[in-house]
C-alpha positions as CSV (number, residue, x, y, z in Angstrom):
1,X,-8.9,-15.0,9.5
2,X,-5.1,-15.8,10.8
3,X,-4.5,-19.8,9.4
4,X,-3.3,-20.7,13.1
5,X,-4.8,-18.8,16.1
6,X,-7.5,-16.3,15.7
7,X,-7.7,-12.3,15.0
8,X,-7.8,-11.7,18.6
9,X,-4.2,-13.0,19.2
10,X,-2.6,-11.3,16.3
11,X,-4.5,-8.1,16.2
12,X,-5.3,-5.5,13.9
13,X,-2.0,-5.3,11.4
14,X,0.5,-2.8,11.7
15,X,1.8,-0.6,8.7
16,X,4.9,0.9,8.2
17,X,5.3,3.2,5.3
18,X,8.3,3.0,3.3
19,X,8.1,4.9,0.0
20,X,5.3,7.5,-1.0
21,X,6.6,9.5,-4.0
22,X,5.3,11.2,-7.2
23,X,6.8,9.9,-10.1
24,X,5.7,9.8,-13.9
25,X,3.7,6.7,-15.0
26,X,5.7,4.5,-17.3
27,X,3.7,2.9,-20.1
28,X,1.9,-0.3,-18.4
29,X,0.9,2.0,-15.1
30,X,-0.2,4.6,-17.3
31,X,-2.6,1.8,-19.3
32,X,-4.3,0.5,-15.9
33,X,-4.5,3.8,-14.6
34,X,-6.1,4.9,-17.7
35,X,-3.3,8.0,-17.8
36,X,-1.1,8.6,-20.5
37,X,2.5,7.7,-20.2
38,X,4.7,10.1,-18.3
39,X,1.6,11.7,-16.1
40,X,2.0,12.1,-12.5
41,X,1.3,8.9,-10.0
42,X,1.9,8.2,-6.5
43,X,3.3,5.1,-5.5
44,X,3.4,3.7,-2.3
45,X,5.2,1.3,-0.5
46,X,4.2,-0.5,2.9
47,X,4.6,-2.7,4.9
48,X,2.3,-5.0,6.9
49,X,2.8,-6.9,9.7
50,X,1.1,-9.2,11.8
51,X,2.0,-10.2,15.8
52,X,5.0,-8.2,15.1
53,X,5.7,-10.3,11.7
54,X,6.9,-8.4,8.8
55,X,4.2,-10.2,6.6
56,X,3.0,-8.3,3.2
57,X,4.9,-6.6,1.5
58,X,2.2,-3.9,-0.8
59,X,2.8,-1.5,-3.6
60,X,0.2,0.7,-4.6
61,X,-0.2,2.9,-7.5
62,X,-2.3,6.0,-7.9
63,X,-3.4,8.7,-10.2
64,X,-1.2,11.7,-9.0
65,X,-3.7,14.5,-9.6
66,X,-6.1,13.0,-7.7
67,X,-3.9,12.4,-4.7
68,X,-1.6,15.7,-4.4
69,X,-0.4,16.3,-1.6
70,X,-0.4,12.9,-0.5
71,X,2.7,11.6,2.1
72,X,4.1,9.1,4.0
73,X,3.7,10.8,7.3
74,X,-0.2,11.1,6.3
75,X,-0.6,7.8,5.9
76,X,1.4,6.8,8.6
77,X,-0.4,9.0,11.3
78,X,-4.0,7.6,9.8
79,X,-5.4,4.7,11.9
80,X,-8.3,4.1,10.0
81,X,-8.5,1.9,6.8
82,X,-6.7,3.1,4.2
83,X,-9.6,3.9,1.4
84,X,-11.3,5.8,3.9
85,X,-8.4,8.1,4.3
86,X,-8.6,8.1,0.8
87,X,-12.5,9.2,1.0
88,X,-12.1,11.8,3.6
89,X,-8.5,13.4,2.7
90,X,-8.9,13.7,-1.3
91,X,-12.8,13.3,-2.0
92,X,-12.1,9.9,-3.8
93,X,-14.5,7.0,-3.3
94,X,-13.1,3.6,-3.8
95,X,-15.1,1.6,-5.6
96,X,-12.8,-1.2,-7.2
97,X,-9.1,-2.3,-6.4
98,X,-7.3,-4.9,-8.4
99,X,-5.1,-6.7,-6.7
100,X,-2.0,-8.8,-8.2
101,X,-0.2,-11.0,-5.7
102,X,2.7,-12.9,-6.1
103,X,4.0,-15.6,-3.5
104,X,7.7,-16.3,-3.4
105,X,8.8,-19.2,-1.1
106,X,10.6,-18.0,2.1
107,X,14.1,-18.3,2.3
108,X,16.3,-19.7,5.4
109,X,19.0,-17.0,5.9
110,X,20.4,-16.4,8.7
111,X,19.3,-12.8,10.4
112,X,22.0,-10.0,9.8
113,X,22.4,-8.4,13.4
């Protein structure tokens, strides 16, 4: 639920895909991934915002041979949730996400027009 208003004035978020690449796990992705270093991940890059508010920011790691083929304009042209994509597309069931969030304090920039 939104902290001010409700769901119904914000809507559903939108997503905008920045990044989706294949790249080669360094050591620490490789470990929570349970891969070796160096195998084949995809990372992904999004944002989400809400009421037209860039809002979260999310990166998203996964194991690469599982997820071949996977690309930006997939996920962006998916309107469903994203795991269920994930389901249907690639046969891969999500049962467990961990999440890490970090919180940095806004800043008060001027907008560059």
């Amino acid at each position: 639920m939104p902290d001010n208003g409700n769901q119904d004035s914000e809507g559903p978020a939108q997503r905008a895909v920045l990044e989706c690449k294949r790249v080669r796990a360094a050591a620490e992705m490789a470990r929570a991934l349970a891969l070796r270093s160096g195998d084949p991940v995809m990372q992904v890059r999004r944002v989400l915002s809400f009421a037209g508010v860039p809002t979260i920011l999310e990166d998203f790691w996964l194991p690469g041979n599982a997820f071949k083929g996977l690309s930006a304009e997939q996920m962006a042209g998916y309107h469903g949730p994203t795991y269920a994509m994930f389901e249907v597309e690639f046969g891969v069931r999500m049962v467990r996400a961990e999440e890490k969030s970090a919180r940095s304090r806004p800043t008060h920039r001027k907008p560059c027009y």
